[in-house]
C-alpha positions in Angstrom: -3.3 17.8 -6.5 -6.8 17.0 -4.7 -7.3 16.6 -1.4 -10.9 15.2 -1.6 -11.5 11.4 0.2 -9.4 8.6 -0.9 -11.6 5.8 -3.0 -11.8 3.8 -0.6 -11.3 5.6 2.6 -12.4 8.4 4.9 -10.1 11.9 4.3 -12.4 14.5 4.5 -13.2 16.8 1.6 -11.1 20.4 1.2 -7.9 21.3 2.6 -6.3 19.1 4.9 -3.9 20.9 7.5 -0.8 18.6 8.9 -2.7 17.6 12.3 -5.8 17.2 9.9 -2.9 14.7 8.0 -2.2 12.9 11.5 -5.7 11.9 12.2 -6.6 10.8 8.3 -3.2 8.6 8.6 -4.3 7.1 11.8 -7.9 5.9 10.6 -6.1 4.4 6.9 -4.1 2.8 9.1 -6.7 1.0 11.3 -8.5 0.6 8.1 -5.3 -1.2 6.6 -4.7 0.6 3.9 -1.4 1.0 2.4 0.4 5.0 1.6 3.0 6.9 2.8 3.6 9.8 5.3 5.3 12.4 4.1 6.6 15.1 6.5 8.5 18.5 5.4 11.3 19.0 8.1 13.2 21.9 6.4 13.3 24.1 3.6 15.2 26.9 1.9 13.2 29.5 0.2 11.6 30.6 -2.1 9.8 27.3 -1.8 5.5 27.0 -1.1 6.3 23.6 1.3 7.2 25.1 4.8 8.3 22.8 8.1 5.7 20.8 9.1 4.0 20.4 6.2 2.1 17.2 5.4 1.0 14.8 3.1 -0.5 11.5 2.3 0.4 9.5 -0.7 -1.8 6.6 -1.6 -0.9 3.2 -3.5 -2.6 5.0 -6.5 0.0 7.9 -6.6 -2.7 10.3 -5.1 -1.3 13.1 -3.2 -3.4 14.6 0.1 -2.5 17.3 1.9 0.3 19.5 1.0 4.1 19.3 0.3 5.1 22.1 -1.7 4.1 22.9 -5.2 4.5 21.6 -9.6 7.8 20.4 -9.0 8.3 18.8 -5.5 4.9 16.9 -5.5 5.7 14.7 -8.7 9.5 14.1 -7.1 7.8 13.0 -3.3 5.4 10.7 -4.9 7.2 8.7 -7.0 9.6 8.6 -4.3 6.6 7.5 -1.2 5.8 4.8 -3.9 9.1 3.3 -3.6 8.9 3.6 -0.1 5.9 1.7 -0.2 7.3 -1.0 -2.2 10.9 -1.4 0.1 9.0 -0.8 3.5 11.3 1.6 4.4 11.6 5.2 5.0 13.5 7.6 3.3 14.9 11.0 4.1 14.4 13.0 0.7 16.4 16.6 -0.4 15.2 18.3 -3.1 16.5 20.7 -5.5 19.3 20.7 -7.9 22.5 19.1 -7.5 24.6 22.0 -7.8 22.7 23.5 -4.5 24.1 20.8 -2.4 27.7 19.5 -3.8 29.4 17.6 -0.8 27.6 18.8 2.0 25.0 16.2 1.6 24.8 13.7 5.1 25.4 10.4 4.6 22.0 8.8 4.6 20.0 11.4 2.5 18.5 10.9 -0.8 19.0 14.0 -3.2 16.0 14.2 -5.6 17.5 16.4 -8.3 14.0 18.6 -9.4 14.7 21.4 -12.0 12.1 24.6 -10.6 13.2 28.2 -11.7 11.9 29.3 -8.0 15.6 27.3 -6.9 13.9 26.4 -3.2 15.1 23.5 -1.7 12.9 20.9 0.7 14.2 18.1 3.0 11.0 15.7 3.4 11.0 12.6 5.9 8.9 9.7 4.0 7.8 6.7 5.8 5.6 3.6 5.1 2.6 3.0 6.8 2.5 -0.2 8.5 -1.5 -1.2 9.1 -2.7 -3.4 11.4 -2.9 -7.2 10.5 -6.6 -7.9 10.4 -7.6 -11.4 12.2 -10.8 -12.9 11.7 -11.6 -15.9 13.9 -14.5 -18.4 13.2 -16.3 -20.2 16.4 -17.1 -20.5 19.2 -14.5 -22.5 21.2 -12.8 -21.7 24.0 -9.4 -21.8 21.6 -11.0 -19.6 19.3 -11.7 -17.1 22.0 -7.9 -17.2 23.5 -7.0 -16.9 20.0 -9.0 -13.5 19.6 -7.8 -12.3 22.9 -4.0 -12.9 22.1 -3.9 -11.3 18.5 -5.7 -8.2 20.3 -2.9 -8.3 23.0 -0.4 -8.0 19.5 -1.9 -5.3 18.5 -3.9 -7.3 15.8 -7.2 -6.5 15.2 -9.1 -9.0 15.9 -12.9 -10.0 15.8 -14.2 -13.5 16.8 -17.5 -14.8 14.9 -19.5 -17.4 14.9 -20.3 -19.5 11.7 -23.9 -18.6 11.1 -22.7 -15.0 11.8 -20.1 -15.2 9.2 -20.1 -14.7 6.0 -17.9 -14.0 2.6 -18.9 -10.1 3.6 -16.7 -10.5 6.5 -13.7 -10.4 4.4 -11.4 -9.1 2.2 -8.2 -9.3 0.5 -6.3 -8.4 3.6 -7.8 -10.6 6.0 -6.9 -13.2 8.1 -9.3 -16.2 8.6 -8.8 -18.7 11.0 -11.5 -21.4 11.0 -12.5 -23.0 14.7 -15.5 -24.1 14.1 -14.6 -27.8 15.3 -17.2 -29.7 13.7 -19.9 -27.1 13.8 -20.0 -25.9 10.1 -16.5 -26.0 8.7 -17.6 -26.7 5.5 -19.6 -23.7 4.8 -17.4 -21.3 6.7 -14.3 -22.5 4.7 -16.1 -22.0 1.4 -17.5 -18.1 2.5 -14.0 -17.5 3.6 -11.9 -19.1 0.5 -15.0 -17.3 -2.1 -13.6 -13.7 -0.2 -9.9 -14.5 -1.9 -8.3 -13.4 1.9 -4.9 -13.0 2.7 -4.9 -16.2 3.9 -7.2 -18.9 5.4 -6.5 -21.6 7.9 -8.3 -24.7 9.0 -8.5 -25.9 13.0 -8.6 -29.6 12.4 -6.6 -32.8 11.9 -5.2 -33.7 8.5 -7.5 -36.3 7.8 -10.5 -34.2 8.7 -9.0 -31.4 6.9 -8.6 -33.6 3.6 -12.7 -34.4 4.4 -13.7 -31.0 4.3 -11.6 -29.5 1.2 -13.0 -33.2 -0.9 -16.4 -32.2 0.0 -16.1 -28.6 -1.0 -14.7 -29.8 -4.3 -17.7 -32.5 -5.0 -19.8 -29.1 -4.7 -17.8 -27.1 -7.1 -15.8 -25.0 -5.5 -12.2 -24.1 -7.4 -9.5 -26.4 -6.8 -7.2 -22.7 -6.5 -9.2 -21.3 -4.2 -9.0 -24.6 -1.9 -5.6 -24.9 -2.5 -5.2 -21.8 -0.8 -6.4 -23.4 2.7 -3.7 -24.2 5.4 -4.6 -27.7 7.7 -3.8 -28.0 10.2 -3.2 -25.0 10.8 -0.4 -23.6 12.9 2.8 -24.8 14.5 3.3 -28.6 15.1 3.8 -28.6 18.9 2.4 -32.3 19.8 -0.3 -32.8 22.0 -1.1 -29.2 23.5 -4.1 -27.6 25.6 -6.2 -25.3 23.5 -4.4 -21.9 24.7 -0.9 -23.8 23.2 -2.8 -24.4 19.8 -4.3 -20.8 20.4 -0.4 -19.8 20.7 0.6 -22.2 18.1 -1.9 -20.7 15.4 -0.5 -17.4 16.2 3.4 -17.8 15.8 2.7 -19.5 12.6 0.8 -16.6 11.8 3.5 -14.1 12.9 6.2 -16.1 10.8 4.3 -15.7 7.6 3.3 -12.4 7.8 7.3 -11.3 8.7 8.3 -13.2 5.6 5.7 -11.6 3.6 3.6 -14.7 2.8 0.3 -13.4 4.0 -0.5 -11.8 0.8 -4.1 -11.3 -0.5 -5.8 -12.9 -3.7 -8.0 -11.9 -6.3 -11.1 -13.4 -6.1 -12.1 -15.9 -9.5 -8.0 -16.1 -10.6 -5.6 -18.8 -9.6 -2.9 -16.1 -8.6 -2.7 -14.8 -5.5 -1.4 -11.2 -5.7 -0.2 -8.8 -2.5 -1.8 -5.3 -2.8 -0.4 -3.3 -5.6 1.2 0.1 -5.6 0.0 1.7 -8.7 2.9 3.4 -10.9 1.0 6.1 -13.5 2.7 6.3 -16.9 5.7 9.1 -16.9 7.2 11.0 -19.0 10.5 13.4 -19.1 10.0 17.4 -19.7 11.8 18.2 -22.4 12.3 21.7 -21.0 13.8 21.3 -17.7 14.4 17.1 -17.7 12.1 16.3 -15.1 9.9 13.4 -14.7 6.4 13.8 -14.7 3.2 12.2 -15.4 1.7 11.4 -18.8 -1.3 12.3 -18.4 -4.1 15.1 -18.8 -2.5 16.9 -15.3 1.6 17.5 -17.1 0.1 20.2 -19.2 0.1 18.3 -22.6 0.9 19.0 -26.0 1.3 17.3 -29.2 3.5 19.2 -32.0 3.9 17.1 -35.3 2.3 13.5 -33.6 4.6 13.9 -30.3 2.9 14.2 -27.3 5.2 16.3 -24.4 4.2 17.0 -21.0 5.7 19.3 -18.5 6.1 20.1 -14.9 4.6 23.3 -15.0 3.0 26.1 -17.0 5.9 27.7 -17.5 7.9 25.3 -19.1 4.7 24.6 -21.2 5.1 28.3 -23.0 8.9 27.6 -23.2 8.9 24.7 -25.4 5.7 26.4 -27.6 8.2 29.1 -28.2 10.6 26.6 -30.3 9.2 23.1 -30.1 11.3 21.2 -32.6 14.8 22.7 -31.2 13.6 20.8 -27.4 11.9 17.5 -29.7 16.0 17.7 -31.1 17.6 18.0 -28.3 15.3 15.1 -26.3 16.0 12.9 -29.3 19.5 14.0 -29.5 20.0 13.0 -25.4 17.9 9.7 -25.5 20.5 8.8 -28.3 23.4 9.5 -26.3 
């Protein structure tokens, strides 16, 4: 697989050691982008992974670093993009079934792969968890203790003011909070909604809430995108000081994101859509059984119209020796 930088992101060109691994991770997190660690704790030879190795396995089903070789990278990433999609980790053995038997721990998910080399690998797989982004709008002193609390989270956090701000400042992971008060909601609400965030919220009463979002809609901007704006936003605590609303704005905040509600959308379509973990076509080997991709990388070949694609070179020149007696037996077992 290629180890060259991630589209978007920063991994360096060439070959990326496991501390190399550590520090790429780190800056995708802070970045907020979504993949999966994946960490080689123990293997049985002959096998190319050894302890410690590590890799990076992006939304897309791209692989960086390095886990072992044809037949444990297709296995770890289809497995890291499940992790992605659960949010939770996964202890991974791989090899055949017949390696293991009974003495597999209770916890442990056997990844049957079919290699003739007969290593084995345990890999630990866990889901990043990126920083929430918060971008707040103004200059009030609210806005400020707002900033200054998400950053105490953990958040990161970056506090603008409306002539500053613009639809630049944002993407589909965002968080926008708009304080402006008075001074320029309209505009910053429409930059903001324009950017399809993760979510946009409005510091103001209902009725002046309802003023803004009519006004915005007299100057064409799409009923879905304006739909999307919360007001007032945050927890209904009464009559509070601006630290409490500050405090308010971020519990409410907090909530959604735990129930998975902040979720980003895509900008000129009514639907909002979380970020995507992309799942490549596959195919099964019809040498060994294993599933791989269907595409240019799995080695393909077509014999009479069929298209077959296989883990590794090897099982390539297998099937060429006799190609209808595997095209047989695949038909035969897809049948059954």
């Amino acid at each position: 697989m290629s180890t060259g930088p991630l589209n978007p992101g920063p991994l360096k060109p060439g070959p990326l050691n496991g501390w190399d691994i550590l520090e790429q991770a780190r800056e995708l997190a802070e970045q907020g982008e979504d993949f999966a660690l994946a960490t080689v704790v123990w293997r049985q030879g002959p096998s190319s992974g050894q302890q410690g190795s590590r890799a990076i396995i992006t939304a897309a089903g791209q692989l960086h670093g390095w886990i072992g070789g044809a037949c444990a990278e297709p296995a770890v990433i289809r497995q890291a993009q499940q992790v992605m999609r659960d949010g939770e980790p996964k202890l991974l053995l791989l090899g055949s079934v017949e390696q293991f038997g009974a003495a597999v721990p209770e916890g442990m998910v056997v990844v049957p792969v079919s290699c003739a080399s007969e290593g084995a690998l345990e890999v630990y797989v866990e889901p990043a968890t990126p920083r929430p982004r918060l971008l707040v709008v103004g200059r009030s002193p609210m806005a400020s203790t707002l900033t200054e609390l998400a950053t105490a989270l953990g958040w990161r956090a970056d506090l603008l003011d409306h002539p500053d701000f613009s639809a630049a400042d944002v993407d589909r992971r965002t968080i926008v909070v708009v304080a402006t008060q008075g001074h320029g909601d309209e505009e910053a609400v429409e930059q903001a909604v324009g950017a399809s965030p993760a979510y946009v919220g409005l510091v103001a009463s209902r009725r002046r809430g309802e003023a803004v979002l009519g006004y915005l809609a007299d100057r064409g901007v799409p009923q879905h995108q304006l739909d999307r704006v919360r007001v007032p936003v945050g927890l209904d605590l009464g009559h509070t000081t601006h630290r409490e609303i500050a405090v308010a704005i971020l519990a409410e905040l907090v909530r959604d994101r735990a129930a998975g509600n902040l979720v980003g959308g895509t900008s000129g379509s009514p639907e909002n859509t979380a970020a995507q973990v992309f799942e490549p076509a596959q195919a099964i080997d019809p040498v060994c059984g294993m599933t791989v991709r269907a595409d240019a990388s799995s080695h393909p070949v077509e014999h009479q119209g069929i298209v077959s694609y296989f883990c590794c070179v090897g099982c390539r020149d297998r099937f060429l020796l006799d190609p209808d007696a595997y095209l047989t037996a695949t038909h035969r077992s897809e049948e059954a």
